[in-house]
Structures are given as structure tokens and as C-alpha cells.
N, C-alpha and C positions, 0 to 999 in steps of 0.2 A: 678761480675754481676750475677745475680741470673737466673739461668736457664730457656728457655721456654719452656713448656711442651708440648706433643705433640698435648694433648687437645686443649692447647690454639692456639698453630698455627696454628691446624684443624679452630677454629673457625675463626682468621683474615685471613684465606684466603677465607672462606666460605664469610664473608663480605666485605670482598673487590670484591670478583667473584659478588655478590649480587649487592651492590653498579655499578660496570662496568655495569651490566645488565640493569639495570633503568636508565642509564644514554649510554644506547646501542645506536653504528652507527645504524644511519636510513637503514632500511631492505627494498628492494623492492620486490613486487609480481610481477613483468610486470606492467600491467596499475594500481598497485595500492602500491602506497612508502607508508611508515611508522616510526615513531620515537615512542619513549617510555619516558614518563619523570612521575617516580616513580611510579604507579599501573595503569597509564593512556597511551592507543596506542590511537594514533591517527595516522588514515589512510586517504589516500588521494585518487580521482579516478581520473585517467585522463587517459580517451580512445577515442581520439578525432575521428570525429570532434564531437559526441553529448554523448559521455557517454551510447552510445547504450549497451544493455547489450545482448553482444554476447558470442560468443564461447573463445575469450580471455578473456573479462573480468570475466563471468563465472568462467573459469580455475580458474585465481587470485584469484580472492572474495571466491572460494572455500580454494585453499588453504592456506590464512589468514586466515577464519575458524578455519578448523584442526588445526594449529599452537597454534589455543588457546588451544587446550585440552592437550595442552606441557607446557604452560606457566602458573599456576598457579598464578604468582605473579601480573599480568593484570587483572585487577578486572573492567575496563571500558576500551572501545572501542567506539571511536567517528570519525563517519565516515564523509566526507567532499569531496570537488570536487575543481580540481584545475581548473576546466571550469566556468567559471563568468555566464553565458547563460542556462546550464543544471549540473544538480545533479546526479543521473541515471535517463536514460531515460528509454524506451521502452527495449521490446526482439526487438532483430533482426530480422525484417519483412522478410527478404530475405529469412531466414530458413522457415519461412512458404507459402511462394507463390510458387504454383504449372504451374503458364504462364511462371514466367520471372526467371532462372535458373541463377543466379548470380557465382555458384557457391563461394559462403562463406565455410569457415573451420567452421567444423564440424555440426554438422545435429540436430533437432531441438528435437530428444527424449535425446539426450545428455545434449544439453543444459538446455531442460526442467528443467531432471533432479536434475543439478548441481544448479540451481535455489531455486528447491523446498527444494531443502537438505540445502542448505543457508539459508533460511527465515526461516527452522523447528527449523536451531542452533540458529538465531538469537532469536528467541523464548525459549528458552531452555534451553541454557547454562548458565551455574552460572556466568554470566558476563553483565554486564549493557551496553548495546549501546544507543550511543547516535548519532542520528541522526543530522549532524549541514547542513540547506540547504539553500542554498542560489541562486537557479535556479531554470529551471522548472524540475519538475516529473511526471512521468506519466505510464502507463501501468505495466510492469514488476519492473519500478522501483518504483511506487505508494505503488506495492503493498509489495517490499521488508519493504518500509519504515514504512509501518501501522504495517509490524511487531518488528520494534524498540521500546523500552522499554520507551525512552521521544526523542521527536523531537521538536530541536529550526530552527524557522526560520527568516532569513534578508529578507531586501527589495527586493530581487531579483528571492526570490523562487513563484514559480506556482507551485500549485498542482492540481493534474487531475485522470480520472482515463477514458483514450478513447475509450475502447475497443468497446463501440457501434456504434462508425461511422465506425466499420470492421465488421457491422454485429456478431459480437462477445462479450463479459462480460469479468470481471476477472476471471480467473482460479488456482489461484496460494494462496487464501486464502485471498487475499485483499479487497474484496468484504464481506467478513464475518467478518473480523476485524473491515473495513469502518464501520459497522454497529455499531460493540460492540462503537469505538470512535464517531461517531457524530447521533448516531440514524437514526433508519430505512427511516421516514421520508426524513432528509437529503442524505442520503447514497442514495435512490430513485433520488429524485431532481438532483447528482451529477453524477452518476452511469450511468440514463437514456439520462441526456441531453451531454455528455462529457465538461461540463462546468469546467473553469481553474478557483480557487480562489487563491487571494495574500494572504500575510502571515498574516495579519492583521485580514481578516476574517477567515481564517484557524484557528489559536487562538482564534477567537470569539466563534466558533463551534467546537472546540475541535480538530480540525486534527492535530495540532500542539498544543504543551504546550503552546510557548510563543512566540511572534514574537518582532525583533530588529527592529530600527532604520537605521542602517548602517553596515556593514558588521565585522568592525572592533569590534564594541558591541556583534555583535552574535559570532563573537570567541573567546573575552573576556570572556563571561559570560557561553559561553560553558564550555571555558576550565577551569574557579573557580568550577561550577557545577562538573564536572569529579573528580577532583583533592579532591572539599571536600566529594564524595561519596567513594573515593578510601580511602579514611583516617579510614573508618570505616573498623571492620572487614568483611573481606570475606564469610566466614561462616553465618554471620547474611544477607550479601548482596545476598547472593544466597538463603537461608530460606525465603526472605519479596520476592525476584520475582517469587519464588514458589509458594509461596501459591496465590499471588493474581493471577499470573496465573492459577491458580484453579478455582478462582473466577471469570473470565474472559476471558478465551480462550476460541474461538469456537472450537467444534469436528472435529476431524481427518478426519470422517467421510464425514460431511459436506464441508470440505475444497475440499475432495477426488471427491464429485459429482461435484463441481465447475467445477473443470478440468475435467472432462467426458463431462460435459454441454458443456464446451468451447472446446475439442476435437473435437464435432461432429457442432458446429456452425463454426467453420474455416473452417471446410471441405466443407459447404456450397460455391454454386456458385457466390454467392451474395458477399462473405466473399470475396472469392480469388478475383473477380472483384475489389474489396475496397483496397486490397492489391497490385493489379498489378498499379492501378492509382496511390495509395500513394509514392510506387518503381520511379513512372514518375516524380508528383510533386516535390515530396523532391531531386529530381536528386540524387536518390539509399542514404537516410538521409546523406545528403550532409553538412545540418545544414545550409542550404536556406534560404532565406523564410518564402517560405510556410511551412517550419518546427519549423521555430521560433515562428509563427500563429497558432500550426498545431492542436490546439480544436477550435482556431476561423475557420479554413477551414473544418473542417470535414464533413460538409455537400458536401464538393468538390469532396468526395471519392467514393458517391453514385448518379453519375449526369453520 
């Protein structure tokens, strides 16, 4: 039998390790598992009861992040919610009420932080995310998702964006995205009144690409989308959301005043008042109620 060289074993082990890899055990963050089937992760969030985006799931959702600038071979990320009810929701109100001291881990320039640093990579990285929602969104999570590259959504998804029934705005860039996706116009209408739309008109108006029937359709046709963007190369994948992000991202700058805007409007009396009620209604987002309502109640926050 003819000898094998060392080249060649170099090589069938290199594909075999390759092959193992795309077909890798599912890797958990804490509140967010993941599987890989050939250039596509698909990541899961579940931080119950509402998918609040705290100082865990922050943690998580950062360090899947970073994980990508290892992994080369992930050329799409499709994020998803193992909560039927909610997608990401809000920050964690508790870090910012100055009344009612819940004491929550970790403190709300942390969190901020590890937020901002998230939506800058989700924007940025040479990797395609794909947003699949199928709950409500809103606040911190509204404004992660406007920075997703395409978002599908099922029957189940609300999009919002509330920050005015806390006397407050987005600060985190979602507000200037909102714009670039469904026009100033609209971005006004939705921005000012905290009003929720389904997936149906979300897709009418751009906030989402396309809206499913059933839930089962919106993961089907997520995961063909993924799978046939991943088949192309990398190199062109990362060159076409380059440039159009050229053509389409708002300034660092402008993202930067957002949050100085919303800095000094939390700090407000009016704000912390909105915040301590909402702490009551939602019994500390308990995922109540009045949370499952909670842009139909916002007028509740300021009574």
C-alpha cells in the first residue's frame, strides 16, 4: 500500500477537525445556547421571565460577540428567543431607578456599555445577522435589532420602541437607524407615541424585511436564507455589508449625542417617577400583565 504523506494527513485531519466544527455540540453563553450547522450559528436567548437585557444577558450576548472574531468559518448569525411572548426586551429598569434600590448585579455604566459594544459589532463585523422575532421588542432590545443586517418576523412579534412613556428617547442608536429603515415621518409617529406594530405592518413599512404566517414558516425560511448566504463567499459577504453600510449607517457622532440626550432625560424627576411606577406595575418585569400590555399602558406611568 502506498504510503501517506505527511501533507496529505495534514490535510484529512485538518478536514475532519473542520467538518467536527460545523457540525459542533451546541455551546452555551448562560442565557444564550447555540448550535452551528455549516457557516450558520444560530443562537437562542432565554432569560426569563422577559428576556430583559440585564447585566447577564449583556455578559452573554457580549461574549458570543467576541467568539465571532475566532471563528472565521460563521459567516451568519441568527438570533432568536426561546420565550414565545418576548424577543429582547428592554434594559433593566432597576439599574436606572434612583427611588427603588433592587439591588440587581452589576450597575447600569456596565451594562450600558456592553450594549453599545454589541450593536457597534452587530453593525460591523464581517458576519450577517439575522434577526428571527417572534415576540414583542422594545427599548434596548428595539434598538439592538434595528441594528441587524435583515430581520424576519412571525405572528407573535411586537415592535416598539417606549422610551417616551419614561420621559426618555432611544439612546443607543435605534432612533437613528429607525429613521434610516422606515422614514423620519414614521420613525416620529412611532418614536413619539410608543406605539406597538405587528409583523405584518412592520414589513409593510420597512422595520422588518418580511413577516411569516406561523412560526414554524419564520424558521423555515430564516434558516434556507442563512444557509443559502453562507454558501457564498466570505470575502464578498463582508465587501457587499461594507460598503452599503457606507451608504447607510448614521454617525458615530450622532448615535454619541443620542445617549448624552438620554443620559440627562433619565436623570430627570419626571423619568425616575415613570420608572419607580413601572418597578410597581410590572411587580419588578415580572412579565405580568401590565408587561405583556406594557405600550398599551404607558400612559399608566405618568398618572
Amino acid at each position: 500500500m502506498r504510503a501517506i504523506s505527511k501533507y496529505t494527513l495534514g490535510l484529512l485531519l485538518y478536514l475532519v477537525t473542520a467538518v467536527s466544527w460545523c457540525r459542533a455540540t451546541p455551546v452555551s453563553y448562560g442565557t444564550i445556547s447555540t448550535s452551528v450547522k455549516g457557516g450558520v450559528l444560530r443562537a437562542t436567548v432565554n432569560n426569563p421571565p422577559i428576556n430583559v437585557f440585564d447585566d447577564k444577558l449583556s455578559t452573554d450576548f457580549l461574549a458570543l460577540i467576541n467568539s465571532l472574531k475566532t471563528q472565521p468559518a460563521i459567516k451568519v448569525v441568527i438570533l432568536a428567543s426561546a420565550n414565545p411572548d418576548f424577543w429582547i426586551t428592554h434594559f433593566d429598569i432597576r439599574l436606572f431607578s434612583q427611588t427603588q434600590k433592587l439591588s440587581p448585579s452589576g450597575n447600569v455604566t456596565e451594562v450600558r456599555s456592553r450594549i453599545i459594544s454589541i450593536d457597534d459589532a452587530i453593525s460591523s463585523l464581517p458576519v450577517i445577522f439575522i434577526a428571527e422575532i417572534n415576540g414583542r421588542v422594545t427599548g434596548a432590545g428595539g434598538e439592538s435589532a434595528a441594528r441587524f443586517d435583515i430581520r424576519y418576523a412571525g405572528p407573535g412579534a411586537r415592535l416598539s420602541q417606549f422610551e417616551v412613556g419614561f420621559n426618555a428617547m432611544p439612546g443607543a442608536g435605534g432612533l437613528q437607524y429607525l429613521v434610516k429603515l422606515i422614514g423620519r415621518a414614521r420613525a416620529l409617529e412611532y418614536i413619539l407615541s410608543g406605539r406597538t406594530v405587528d409583523a405584518r405592518t412592520a414589513a409593510a413599512i420597512g422595520w422588518v424585511n418580511r413577516a411569516f404566517g406561523t412560526g414554524h414558516e419564520l424558521r423555515v425560511e430564516t434558516d434556507a436564507l442563512a444557509q443559502r448566504i453562507a454558501s457564498f463567499s466570505g470575502l464578498a459577504l463582508a465587501a457587499i455589508k461594507r460598503r452599503i453600510n457606507a451608504a447607510s449607517q448614521p454617525s458615530a457622532e450622532s448615535i454619541a449625542a443620542d445617549g448624552a440626550e438620554t443620559t440627562k432625560l433619565i436623570a430627570q424627576p419626571a423619568s425616575q417617577a415613570a420608572l419607580a411606577r413601572y418597578l410597581k406595575l410590572s411587580n419588578n418585569e415580572s412579565g405580568n400583565a401590565f408587561e405583556l400590555a406594557l405600550t398599551s399602558n404607558l400612559e399608566e406611568l405618568n398618572r
